[in-house]
C-alpha positions as CSV (number, residue, x, y, z in Angstrom):
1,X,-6.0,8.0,19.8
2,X,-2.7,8.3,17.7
3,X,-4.7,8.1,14.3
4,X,-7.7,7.1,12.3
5,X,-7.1,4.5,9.6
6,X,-9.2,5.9,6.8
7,X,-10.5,2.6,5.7
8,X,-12.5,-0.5,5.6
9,X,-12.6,-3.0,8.5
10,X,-11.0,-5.9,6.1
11,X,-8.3,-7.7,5.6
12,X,-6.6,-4.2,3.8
13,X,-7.2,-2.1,6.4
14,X,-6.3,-4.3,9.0
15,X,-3.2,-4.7,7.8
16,X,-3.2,-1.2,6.8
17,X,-3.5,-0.8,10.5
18,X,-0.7,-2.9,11.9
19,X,1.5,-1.3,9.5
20,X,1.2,1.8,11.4
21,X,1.7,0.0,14.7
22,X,4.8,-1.5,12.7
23,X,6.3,2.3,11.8
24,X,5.1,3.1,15.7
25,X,6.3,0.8,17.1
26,X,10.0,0.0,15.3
27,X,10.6,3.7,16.3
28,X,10.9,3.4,19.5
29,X,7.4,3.5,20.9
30,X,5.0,1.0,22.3
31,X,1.3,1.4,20.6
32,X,-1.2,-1.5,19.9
33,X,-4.8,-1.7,17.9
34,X,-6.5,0.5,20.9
35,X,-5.4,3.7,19.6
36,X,-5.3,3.3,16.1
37,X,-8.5,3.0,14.8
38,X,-10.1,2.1,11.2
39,X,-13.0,4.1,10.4
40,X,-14.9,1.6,8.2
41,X,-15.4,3.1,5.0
42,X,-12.6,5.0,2.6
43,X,-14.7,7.9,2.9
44,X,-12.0,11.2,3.4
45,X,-14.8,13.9,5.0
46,X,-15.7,11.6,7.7
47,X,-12.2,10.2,8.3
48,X,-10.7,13.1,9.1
49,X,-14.0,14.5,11.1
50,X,-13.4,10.9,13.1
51,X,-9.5,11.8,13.6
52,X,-10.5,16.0,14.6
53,X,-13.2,13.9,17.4
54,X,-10.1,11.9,18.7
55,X,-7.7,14.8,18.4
56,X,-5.4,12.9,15.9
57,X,-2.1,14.9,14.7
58,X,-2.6,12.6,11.8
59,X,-4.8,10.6,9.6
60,X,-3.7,7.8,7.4
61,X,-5.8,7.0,3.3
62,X,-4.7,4.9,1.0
63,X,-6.6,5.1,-2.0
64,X,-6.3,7.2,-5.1
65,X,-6.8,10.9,-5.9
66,X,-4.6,12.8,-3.3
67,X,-4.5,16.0,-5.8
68,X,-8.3,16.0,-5.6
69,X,-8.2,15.4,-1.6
70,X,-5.4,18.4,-0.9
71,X,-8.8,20.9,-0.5
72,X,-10.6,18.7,1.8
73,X,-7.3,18.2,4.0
74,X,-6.5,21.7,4.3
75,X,-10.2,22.1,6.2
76,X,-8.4,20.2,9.0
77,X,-4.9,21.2,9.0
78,X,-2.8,21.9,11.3
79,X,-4.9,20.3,13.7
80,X,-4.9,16.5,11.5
81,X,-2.4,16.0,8.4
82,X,-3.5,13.6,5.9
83,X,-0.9,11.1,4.7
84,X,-1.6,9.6,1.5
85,X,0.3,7.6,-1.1
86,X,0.7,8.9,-4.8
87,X,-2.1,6.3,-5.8
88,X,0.3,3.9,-8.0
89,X,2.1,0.9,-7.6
90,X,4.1,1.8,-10.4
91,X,7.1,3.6,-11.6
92,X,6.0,7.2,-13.0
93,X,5.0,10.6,-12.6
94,X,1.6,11.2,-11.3
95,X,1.5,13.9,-8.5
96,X,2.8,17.5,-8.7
97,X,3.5,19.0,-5.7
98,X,5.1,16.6,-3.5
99,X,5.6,19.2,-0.4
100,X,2.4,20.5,0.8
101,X,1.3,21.4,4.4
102,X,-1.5,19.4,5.2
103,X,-0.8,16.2,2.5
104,X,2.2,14.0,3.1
105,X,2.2,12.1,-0.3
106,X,4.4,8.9,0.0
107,X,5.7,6.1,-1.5
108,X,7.1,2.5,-1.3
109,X,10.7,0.5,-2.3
110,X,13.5,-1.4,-0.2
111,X,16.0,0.4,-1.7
112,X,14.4,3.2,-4.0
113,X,10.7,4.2,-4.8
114,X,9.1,1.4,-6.9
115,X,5.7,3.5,-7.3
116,X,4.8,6.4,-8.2
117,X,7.2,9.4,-8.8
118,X,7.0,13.2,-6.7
119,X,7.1,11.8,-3.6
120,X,8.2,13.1,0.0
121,X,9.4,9.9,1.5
122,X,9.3,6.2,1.1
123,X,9.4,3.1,3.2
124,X,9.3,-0.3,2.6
125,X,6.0,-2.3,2.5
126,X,6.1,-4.0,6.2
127,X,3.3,-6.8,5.3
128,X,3.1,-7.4,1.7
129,X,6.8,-7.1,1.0
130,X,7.4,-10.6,2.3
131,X,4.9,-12.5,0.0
132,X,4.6,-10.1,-2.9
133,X,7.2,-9.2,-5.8
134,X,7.0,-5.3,-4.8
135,X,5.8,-3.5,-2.2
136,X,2.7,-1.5,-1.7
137,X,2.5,1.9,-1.1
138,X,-0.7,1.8,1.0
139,X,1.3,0.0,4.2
140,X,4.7,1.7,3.1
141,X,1.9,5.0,3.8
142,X,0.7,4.3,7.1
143,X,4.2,3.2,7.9
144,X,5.5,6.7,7.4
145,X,3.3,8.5,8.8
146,X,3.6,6.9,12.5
147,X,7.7,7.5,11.7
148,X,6.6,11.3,11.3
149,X,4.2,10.8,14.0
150,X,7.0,9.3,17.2
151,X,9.2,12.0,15.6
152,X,6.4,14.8,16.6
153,X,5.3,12.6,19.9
154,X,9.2,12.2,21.4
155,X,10.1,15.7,20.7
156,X,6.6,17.5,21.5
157,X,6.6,19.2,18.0
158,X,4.1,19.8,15.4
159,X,3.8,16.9,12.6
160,X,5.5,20.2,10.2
161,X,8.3,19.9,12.3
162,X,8.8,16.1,12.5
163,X,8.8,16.5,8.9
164,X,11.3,19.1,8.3
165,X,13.4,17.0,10.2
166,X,12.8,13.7,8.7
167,X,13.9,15.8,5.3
168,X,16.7,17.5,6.4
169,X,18.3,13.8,7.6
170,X,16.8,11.6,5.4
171,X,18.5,9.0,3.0
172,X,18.6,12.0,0.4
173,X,20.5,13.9,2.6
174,X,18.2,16.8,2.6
175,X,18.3,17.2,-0.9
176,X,14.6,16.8,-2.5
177,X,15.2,13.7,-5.4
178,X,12.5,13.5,-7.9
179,X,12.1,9.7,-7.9
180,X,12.7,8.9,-3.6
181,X,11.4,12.6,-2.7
182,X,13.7,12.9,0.9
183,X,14.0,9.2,0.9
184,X,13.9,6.9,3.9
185,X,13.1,8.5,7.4
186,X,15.8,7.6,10.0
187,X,13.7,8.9,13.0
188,X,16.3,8.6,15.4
189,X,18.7,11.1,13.6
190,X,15.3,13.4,13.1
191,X,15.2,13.5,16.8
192,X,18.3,14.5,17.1
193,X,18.6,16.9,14.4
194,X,19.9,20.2,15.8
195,X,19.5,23.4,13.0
196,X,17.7,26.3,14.7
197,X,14.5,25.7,13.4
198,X,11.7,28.6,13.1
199,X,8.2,28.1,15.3
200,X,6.6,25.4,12.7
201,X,4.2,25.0,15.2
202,X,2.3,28.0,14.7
203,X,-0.6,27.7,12.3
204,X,-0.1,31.3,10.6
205,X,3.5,30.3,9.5
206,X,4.1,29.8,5.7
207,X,5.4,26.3,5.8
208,X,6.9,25.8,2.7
209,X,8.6,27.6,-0.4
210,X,9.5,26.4,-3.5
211,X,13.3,26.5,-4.1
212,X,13.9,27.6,-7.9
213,X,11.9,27.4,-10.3
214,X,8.8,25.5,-10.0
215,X,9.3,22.8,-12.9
216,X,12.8,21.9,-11.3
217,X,13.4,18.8,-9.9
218,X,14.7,20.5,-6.9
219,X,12.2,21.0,-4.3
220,X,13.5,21.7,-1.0
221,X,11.9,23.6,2.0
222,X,14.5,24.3,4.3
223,X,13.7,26.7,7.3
224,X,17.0,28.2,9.3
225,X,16.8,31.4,11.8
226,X,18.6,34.4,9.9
């Protein structure tokens, strides 16, 4: 299994699904409804128990309260990382720490975030996009997180890694933005990123550090040998 859509089987979480097989897929891979599952309910504890059973790198939620969930994920990190959206479709400030190892926090815009602010990437909305004035963070979500999950798949990596690269050669340019986080993922230039990254693969490994002070805007993990 690639993942476990942490959802119900309805029309949200269906298309919740083929959103991921979208991100997959557009990548570069070649993944259908077989190995992406959909749990049934929105519950977290039993998501991401479904996704440790299958093995999953990742899990994908899209509902509300990621602060509140960042203790539950870290119970099945490095194994599974959650991805999760900010849990707004609007403009504003509602998460705090927008880099944390086993909670990829997301949002969604064509050409900048239109939800919620503090952020590590965004996407565009691949299915409600076309009927809908804005786009959704939910299916921008599970959009990202197969991007961050072909990136770890092609090279071999650890989801960390895939997502140091997608940072470092993001549409920000590796430079952390308050409102679009790292920006849009281009996965093909995260493949081929070539900085002589540390081991992010083992589990022991402080992944991140804040850069500054903590109430900067600037947050930007950024891990070179010496």
């Amino acid at each position: 299994m690639k993942t476990v859509i942490i959802d119900e089987a309805t029309d949200h979480g269906i298309n919740f699904q083929l959103a991921f097989i979208l991100g997959y897929n557009r990548s570069g891979g070649n993944i259908d409804t077989d190995v992406v599952p959909i749990s049934g309910n929105s519950d977290t504890v039993q998501g991401l128990e479904l996704a440790k059973s299958y093995n999953c790198k990742v899990a994908v939620k899209s509902y509300t309260g990621a602060s509140s969930v960042r203790p539950i994920s870290d119970l099945y990190y490095p194994q599974t990382t959650l991805f999760m959206p900010t849990g707004a479709n609007s403009v504003g400030e509602i998460y705090t720490i927008p880099i944390y190892p086993s909670l990829c926090v997301t949002g969604a815009g064509d050409v900048e975030n239109e939800t919620a602010s503090q952020v590590e990437f965004i996407a565009p909305d691949p299915i409600s996009a076309y009927f809908e004035p804005q786009d959704l963070s939910s299916y921008s979500n599970s959009y990202i997180a197969a991007q961050i999950l072909f990136i770890a798949d092609f090279l071999g990596c650890s989801i960390w890694e895939a997502r140091v690269r997608a940072r470092n050669t993001g549409s920000e340019n590796g430079i952390f933005s308050k409102k679009n986080g790292y920006g849009f993922i281009d996965t093909a230039k995260a493949i081929a990123f070539t900085f002589p990254i540390k081991n992010l693969s083992q589990s022991n490994y402080n992944p991140f550090f804040l850069s500054g002070d903590k109430n900067l805007e600037f947050y930007k993990p950024f891990f070179l040998e010496a």
